[in-house]
KEPA-179719 format. One line per field, with one value per residue (C-alpha): residue number from 0; residue in one letter; x, y, z. Coordinates in nm, 4 decimals. Layout:
<recs>
num	NUM|...
residu	a|...
px	X|...
py	Y|...
pz	Z|...
</recs>
This chain:
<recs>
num	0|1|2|3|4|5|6|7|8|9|10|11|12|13|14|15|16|17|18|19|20|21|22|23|24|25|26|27|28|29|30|31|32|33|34|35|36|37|38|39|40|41|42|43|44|45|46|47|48|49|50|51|52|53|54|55|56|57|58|59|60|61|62|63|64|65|66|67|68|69|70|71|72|73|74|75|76|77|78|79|80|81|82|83|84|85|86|87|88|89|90|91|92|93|94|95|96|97|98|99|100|101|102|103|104|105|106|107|108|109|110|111|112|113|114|115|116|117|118|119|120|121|122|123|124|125|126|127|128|129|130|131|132|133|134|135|136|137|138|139|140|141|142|143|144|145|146|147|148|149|150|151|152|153|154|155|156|157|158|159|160|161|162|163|164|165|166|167|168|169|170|171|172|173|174|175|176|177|178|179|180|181|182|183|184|185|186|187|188|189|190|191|192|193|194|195|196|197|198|199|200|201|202|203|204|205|206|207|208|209|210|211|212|213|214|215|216|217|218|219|220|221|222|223|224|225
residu	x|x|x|x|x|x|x|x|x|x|x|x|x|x|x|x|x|x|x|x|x|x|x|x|x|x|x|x|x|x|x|x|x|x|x|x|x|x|x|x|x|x|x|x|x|x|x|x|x|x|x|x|x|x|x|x|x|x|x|x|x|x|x|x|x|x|x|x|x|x|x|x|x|x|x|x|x|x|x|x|x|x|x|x|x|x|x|x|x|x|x|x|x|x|x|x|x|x|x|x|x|x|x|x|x|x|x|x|x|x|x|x|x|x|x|x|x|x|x|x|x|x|x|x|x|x|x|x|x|x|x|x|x|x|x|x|x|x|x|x|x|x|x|x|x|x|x|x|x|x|x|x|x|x|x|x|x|x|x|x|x|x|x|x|x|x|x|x|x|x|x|x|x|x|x|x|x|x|x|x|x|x|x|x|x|x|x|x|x|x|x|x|x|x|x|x|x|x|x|x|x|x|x|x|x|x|x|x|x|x|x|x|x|x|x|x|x|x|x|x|x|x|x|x|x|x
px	-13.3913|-13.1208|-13.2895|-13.1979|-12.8583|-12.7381|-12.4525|-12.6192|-12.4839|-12.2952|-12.4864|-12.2570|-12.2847|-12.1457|-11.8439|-11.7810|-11.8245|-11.5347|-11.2792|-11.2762|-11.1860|-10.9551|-10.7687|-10.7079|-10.5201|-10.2691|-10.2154|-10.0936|-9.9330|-9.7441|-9.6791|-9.5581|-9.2714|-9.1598|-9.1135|-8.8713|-8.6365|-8.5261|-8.4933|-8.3148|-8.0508|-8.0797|-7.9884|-7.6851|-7.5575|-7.5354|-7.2783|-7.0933|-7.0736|-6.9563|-6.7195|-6.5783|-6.5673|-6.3948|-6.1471|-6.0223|-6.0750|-5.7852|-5.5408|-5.6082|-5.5217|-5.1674|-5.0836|-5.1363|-4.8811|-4.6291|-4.6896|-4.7672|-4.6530|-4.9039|-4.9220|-5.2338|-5.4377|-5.4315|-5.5175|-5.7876|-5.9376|-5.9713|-6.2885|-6.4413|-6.4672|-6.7691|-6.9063|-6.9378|-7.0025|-7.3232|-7.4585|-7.4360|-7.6003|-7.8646|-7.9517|-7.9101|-8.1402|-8.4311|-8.3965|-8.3989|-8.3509|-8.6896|-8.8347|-8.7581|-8.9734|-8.9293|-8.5616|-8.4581|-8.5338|-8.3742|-8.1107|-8.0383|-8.0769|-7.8166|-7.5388|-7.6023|-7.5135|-7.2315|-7.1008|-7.1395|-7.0059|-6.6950|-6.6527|-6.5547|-6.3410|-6.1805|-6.1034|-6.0114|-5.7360|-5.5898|-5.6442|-5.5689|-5.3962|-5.1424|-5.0186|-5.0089|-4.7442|-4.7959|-4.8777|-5.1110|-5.2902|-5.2459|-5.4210|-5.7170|-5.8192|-5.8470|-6.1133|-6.4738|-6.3063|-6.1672|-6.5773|-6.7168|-6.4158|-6.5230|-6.9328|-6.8356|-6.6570|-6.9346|-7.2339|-6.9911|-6.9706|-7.3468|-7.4790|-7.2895|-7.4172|-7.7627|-7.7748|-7.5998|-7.8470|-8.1265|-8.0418|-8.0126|-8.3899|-8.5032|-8.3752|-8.2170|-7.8937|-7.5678|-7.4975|-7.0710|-7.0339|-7.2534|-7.0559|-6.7164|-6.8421|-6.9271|-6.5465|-6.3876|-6.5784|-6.5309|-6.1412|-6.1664|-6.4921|-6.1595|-5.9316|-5.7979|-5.7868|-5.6292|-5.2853|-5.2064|-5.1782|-5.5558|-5.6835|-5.4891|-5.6467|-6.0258|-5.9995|-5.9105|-6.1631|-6.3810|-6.3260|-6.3647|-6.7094|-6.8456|-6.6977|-6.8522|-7.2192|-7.1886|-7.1203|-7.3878|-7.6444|-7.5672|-7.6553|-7.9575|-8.0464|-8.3578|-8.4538|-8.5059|-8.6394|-8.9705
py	-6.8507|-6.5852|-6.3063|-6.5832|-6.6935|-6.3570|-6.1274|-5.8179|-5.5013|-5.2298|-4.8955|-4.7077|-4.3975|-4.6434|-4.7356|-4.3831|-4.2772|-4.5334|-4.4786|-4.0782|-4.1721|-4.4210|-4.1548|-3.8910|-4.1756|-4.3381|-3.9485|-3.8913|-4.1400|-4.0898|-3.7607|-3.8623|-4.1114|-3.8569|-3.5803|-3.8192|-3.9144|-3.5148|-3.4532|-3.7577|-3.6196|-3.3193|-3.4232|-3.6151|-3.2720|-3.1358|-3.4285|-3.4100|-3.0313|-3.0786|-3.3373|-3.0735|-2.8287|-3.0807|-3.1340|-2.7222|-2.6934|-2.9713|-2.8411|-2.4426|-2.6139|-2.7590|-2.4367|-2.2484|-2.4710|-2.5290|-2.8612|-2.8107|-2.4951|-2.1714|-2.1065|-1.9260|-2.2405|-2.3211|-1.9242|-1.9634|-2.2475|-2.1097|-1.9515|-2.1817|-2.4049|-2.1695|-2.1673|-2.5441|-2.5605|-2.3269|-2.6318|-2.8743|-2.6311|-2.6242|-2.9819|-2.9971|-2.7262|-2.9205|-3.2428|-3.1627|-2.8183|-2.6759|-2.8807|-2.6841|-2.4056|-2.0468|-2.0763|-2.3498|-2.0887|-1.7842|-1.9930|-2.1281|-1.7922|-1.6063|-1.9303|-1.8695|-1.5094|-1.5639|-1.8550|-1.6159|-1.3369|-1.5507|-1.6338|-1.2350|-1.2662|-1.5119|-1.3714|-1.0584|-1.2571|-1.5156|-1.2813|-0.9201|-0.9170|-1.1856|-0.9501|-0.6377|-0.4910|-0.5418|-0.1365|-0.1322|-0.4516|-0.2142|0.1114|-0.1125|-0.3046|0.0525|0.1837|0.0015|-0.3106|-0.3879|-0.3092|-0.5899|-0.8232|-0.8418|-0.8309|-1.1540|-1.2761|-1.2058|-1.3613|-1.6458|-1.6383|-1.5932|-1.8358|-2.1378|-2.2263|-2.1096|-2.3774|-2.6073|-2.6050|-2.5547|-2.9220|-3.0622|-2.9506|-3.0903|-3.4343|-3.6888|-3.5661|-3.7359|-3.4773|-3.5915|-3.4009|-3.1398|-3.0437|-3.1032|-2.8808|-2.5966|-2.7066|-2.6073|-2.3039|-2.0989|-2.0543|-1.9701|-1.6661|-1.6042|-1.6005|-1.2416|-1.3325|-1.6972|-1.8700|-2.0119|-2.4023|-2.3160|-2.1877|-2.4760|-2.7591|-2.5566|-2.6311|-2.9793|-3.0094|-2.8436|-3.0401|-3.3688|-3.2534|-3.1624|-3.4743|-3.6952|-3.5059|-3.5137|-3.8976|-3.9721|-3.6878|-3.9069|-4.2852|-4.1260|-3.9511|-4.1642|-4.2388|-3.8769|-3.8028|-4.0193
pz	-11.6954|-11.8690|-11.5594|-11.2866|-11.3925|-11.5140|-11.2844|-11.1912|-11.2719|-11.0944|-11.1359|-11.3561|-11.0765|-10.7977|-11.0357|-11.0832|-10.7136|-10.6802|-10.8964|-10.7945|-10.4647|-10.5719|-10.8054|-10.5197|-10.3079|-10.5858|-10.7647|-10.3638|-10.3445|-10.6349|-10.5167|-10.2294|-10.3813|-10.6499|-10.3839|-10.1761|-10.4475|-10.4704|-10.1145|-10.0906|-10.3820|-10.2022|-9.8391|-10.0243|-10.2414|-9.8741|-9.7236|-10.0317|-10.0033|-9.6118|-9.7431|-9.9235|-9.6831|-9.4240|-9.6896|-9.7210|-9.3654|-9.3253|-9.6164|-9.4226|-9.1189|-9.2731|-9.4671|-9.1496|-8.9588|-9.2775|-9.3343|-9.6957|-9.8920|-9.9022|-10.2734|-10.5284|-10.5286|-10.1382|-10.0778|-10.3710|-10.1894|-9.8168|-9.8627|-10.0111|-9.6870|-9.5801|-9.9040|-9.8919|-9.5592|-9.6219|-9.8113|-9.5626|-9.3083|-9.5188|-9.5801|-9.1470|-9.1194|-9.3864|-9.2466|-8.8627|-8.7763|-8.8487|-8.6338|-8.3590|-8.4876|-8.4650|-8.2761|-8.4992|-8.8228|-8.6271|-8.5199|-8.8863|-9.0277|-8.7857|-8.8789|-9.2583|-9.2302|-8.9945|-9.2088|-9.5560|-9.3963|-9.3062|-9.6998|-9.7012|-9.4099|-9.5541|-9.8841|-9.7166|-9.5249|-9.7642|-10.0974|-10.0077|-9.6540|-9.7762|-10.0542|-9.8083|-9.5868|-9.1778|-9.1577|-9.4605|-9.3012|-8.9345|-9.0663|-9.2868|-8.9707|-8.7653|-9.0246|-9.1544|-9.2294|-8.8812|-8.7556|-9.0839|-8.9239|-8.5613|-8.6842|-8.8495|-8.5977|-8.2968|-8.5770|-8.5975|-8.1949|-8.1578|-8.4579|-8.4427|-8.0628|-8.1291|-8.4727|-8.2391|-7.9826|-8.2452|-8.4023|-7.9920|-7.9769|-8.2778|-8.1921|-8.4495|-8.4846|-8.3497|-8.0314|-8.0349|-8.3584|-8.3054|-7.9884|-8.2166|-8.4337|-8.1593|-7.9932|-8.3476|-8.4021|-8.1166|-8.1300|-8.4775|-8.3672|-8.1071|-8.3877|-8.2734|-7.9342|-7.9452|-8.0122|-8.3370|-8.1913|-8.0787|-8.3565|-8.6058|-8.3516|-8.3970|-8.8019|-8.7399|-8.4343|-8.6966|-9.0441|-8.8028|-8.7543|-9.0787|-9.2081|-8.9610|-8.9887|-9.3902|-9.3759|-9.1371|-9.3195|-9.6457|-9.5135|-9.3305|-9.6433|-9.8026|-9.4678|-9.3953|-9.7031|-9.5771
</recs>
């Protein structure tokens, strides 16, 4: 009676069998969800450094046309645009630019330098040629600093169409700021070579950009993270 009316048992080998291949799937899983949540943060620490940027960008733009007054803090601050703006080209370049492969990395790499060596240009400009006399600044750009200035310049030139481009490929990212952003950067590559009212309009042009790609990099943020 108790051997007819009794549940058989599992063999204790099949229960094991089992829960090991259970294990592998949730410990995944849970890898899975706890890698998101930091990409996510990250991919958001990149908008609000291109926030940032788009904000110095604007205040360069009015100190270089006299709408607000060019003092220690506002020359401070100028390079600091491409420092920010490094961060934001980052978080593009996780998200969507490496999936363009090989160009998208050399691509990304050539804009980083460019972009870093521009932090020099820039403190070379608003720090150290702002406290020098016109023939000092003459006879510094005919030696090794005037060759490090246009370098920058043609990486600037070279990278920030090739990133451009690079993030086209990939797919995913809005193409009206992306060609803003490659509008705004050439005159200021041109700097030596264009108008002040051209190069003033390319940091607007510019800071419009960033600002729009670091608004729409932080909504898409935990969706790109998955």
């Amino acid at each position: 009676m108790l051997a007819t009316t009794a549940e058989p048992r599992r063999p204790q080998s099949l229960i094991s069998l089992h829960s090991s291949a259970e294990e592998p799937q949730e410990n995944s899983t849970a890898v899975q969800s706890s890698a998101a949540v930091p990409s996510a943060t990250l991919y958001r620490l990149a908008a609000i450094a291109g926030a940032g940027s788009a904000l110095i960008l604007l205040v360069n733009a009015a100190k270089r046309s006299s709408l607000i007054a060019t003092t220690d803090l506002t020359q401070l601050l100028a390079p600091v645009a491409e420092i920010l703006a490094l961060g934001l080209v980052v978080g593009l370049f996780l998200a969507f630019g490496r999936r363009a492969g090989l160009f998208g990395t050399i691509a990304f790499v050539i804009n980083f330098v460019a972009l870093a060596s521009l932090v020099g240009v820039e403190v070379v400009i608003n720090l150290v040629f702002s406290k020098l006399p016109l023939t000092t600044i003459t006879d510094l750009r005919a030696g090794p600093l005037g060759l490090a200035l246009v370098a920058s310049s043609v990486l600037f030139l070279l990278g920030t169409p090739a990133f451009v481009i690079s993030l086209v490929v990939a797919r995913g990212v809005p193409r009206i700021p992306l060609a803003l952003y490659f509008i705004g950067a050439m005159p200021i590559a041109l700097r030596a070579f264009v108008p002040e009212l051209a190069l003033d309009l390319g940091l607007v042009t510019l800071a419009a950009a960033i600002a729009w790609l670091a608004g729409w990099l932080w909504m898409r943020a935990p969706t790109t993270s998955r």
